[in-house]
KOLKETOR-211952 format. One record per atom (N, C-alpha, C, CB): x, y, z. Coordinates in steps of 0.05 Angstrom, whole numbers, padded with zeros to 5 digits, always signed. Glycine has a CB too. Layout:
<rs>
XYZ;...
</rs>
This chain:
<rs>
-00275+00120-00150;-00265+00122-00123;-00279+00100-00107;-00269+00150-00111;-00255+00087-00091;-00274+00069-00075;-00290+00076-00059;-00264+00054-00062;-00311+00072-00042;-00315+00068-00015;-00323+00050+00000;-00324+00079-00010;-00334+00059+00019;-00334+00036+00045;-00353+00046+00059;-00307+00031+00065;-00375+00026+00060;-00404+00034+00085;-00391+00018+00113;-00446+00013+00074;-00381-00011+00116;-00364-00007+00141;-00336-00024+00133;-00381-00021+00171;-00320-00016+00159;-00292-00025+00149;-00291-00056+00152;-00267-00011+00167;-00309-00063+00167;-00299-00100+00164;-00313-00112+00152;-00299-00119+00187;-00324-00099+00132;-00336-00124+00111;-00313-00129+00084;-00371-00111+00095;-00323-00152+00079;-00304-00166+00055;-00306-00147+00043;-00310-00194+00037;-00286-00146+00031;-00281-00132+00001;-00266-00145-00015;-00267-00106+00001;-00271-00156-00041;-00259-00167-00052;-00243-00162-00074;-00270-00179-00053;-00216-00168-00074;-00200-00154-00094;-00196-00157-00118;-00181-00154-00090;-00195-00149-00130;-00193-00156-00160;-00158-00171-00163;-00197-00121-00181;-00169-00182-00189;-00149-00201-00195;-00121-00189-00201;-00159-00215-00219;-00103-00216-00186;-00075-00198-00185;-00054-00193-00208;-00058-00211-00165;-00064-00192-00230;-00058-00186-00256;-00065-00165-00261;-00067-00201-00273;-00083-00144-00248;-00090-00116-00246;-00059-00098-00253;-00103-00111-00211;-00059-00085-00280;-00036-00067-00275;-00029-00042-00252;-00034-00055-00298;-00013-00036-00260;-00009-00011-00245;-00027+00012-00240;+00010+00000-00256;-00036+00026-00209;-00059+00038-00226;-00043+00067-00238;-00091+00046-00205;-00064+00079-00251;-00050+00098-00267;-00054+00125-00249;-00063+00101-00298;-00059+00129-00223;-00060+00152-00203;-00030+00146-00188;-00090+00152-00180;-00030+00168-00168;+00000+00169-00154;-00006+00173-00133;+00022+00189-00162;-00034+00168-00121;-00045+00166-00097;-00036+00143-00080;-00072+00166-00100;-00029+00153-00052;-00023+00121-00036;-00041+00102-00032;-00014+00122-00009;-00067+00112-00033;-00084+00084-00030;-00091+00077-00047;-00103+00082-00016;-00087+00078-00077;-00090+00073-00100;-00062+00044-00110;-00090+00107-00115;-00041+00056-00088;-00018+00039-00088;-00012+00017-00076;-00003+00050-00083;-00029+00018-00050;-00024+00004-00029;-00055-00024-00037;-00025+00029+00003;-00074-00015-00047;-00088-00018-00059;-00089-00043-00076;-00088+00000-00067;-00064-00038-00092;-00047-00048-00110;-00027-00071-00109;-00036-00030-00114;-00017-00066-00087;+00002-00082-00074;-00010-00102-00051;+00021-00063-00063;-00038-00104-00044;-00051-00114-00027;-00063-00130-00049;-00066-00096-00008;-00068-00123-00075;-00082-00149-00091;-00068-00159-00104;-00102-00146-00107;-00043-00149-00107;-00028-00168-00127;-00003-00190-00113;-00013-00146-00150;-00016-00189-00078;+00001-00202-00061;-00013-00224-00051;+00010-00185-00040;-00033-00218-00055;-00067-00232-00047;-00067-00226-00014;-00072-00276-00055;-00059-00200-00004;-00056-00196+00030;-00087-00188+00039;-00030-00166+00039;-00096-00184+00056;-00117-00177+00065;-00106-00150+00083;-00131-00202+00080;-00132-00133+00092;-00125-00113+00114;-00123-00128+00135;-00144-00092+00120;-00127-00149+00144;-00118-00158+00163;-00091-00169+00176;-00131-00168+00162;-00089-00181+00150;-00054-00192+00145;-00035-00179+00149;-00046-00199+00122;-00043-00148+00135;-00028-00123+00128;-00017-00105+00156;-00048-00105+00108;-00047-00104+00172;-00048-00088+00198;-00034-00100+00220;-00076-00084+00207;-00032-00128+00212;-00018-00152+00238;+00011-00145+00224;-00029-00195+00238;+00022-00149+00202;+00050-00139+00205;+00063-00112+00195;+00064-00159+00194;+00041-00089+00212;+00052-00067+00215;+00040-00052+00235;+00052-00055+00194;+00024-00068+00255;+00017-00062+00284;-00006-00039+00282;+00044-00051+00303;-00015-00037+00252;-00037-00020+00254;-00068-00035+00256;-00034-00002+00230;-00086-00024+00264;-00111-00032+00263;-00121-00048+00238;-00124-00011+00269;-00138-00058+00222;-00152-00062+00199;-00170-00044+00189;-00164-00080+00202;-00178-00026+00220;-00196-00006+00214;-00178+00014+00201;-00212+00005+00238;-00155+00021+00208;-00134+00044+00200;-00126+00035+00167;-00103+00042+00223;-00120+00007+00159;-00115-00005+00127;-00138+00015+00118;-00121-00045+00118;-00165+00004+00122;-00188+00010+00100;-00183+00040+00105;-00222-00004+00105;-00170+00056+00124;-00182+00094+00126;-00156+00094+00106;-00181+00123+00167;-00135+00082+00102;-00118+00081+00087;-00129+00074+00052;-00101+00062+00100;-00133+00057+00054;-00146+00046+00024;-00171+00073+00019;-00166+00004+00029;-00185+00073+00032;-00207+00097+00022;-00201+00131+00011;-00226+00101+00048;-00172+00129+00029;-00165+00150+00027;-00166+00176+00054;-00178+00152+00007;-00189+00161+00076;-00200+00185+00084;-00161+00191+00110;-00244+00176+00104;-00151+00174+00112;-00117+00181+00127;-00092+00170+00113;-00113+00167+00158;-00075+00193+00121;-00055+00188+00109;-00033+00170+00123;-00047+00211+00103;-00016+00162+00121;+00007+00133+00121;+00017+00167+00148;+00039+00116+00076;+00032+00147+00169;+00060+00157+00180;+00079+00144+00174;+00063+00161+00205;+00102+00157+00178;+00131+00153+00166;+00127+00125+00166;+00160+00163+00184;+00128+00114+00198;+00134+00084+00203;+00112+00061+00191;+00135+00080+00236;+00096+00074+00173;+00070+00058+00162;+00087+00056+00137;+00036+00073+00161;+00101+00078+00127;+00112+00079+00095;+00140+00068+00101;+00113+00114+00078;+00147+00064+00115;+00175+00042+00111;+00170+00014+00127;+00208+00058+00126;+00149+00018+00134;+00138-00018+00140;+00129-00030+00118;+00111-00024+00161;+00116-00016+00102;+00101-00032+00075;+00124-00024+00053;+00064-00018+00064;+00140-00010+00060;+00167-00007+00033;+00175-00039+00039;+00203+00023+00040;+00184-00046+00067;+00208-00060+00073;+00176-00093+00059;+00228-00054+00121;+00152-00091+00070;+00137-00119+00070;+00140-00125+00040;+00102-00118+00081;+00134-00102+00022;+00131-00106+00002;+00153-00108-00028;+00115-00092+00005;+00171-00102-00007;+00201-00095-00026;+00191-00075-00045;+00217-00123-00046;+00182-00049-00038;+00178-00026-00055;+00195+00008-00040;+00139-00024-00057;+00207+00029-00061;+00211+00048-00042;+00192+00059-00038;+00227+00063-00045;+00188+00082-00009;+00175+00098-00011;+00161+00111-00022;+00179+00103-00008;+00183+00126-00049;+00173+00141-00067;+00153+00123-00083;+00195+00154-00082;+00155+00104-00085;+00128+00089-00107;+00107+00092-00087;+00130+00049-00118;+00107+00085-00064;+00084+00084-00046;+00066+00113-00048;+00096+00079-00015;+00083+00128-00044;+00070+00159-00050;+00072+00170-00074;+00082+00180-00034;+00082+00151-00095;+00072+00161-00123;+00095+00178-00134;+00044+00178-00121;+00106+00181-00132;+00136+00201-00143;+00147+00189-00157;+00159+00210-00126;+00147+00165-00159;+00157+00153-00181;+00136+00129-00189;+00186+00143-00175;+00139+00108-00209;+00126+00097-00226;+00140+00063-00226;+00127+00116-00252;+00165+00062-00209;+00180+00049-00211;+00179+00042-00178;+00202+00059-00227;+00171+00014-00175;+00174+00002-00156;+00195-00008-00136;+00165-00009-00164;+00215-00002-00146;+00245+00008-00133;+00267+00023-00153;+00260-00020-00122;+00278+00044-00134;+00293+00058-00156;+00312+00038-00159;+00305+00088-00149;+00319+00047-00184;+00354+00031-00192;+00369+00047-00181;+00366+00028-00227;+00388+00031-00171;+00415+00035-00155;+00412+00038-00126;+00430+00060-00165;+00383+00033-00116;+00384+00038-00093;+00395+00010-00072;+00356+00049-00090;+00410+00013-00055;+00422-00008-00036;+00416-00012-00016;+00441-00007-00032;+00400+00004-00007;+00384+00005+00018;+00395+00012+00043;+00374-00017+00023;+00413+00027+00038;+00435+00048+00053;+00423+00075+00055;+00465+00052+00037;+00416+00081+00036;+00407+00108+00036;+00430+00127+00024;+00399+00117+00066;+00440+00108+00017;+00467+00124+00000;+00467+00096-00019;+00505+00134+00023;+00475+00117-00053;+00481+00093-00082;+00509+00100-00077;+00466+00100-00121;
</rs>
């Protein structure tokens, strides 16, 4: 498990060849998608109007995403939801059109 003594120090990510991780935790996901994008919490928090301090309570685990946090990083990252929160394993469902209806 990660942690964090404070939120604005570097942290450095591991290389973006890192597979999938094998939990279904969101900050295990987001995590994920922040190193294999090479994004920073900073990058991340500027295009979804959240803090940097809010990314890392995100990444640590200690808060959870709201709606508009989980379809800002669906839409940044071209992932659904459900991968973000782990329900699936698949980084976009097949057949999905982005209607909300297949």
């Amino acid at each position: 498990s990660r942690t964090y003594t404070h939120y604005h120090q570097y942290i450095k990510l591991p290389h973006p060849n890192t597979p999938l991780p094998e939990t279904n935790r969101f900050c295990d996901r987001l995590w994920w998608l922040m190193e294999t994008h090479g994004d920073s919490a900073l990058k991340v928090a500027t295009k979804i109007g959240v803090s940097s301090k809010t990314i890392y309570q995100y990444l640590s685990g200690e808060v959870d995403p709201k709606a508009f946090v989980l379809t800002a990083l669906s839409d940044i990252y071209d992932v659904s939801t459900d991968f973000l929160l782990g329900l699936t394993n698949e980084p976009k469902e097949v057949g999905y059109n982005g209607s909300g209806r297949d």
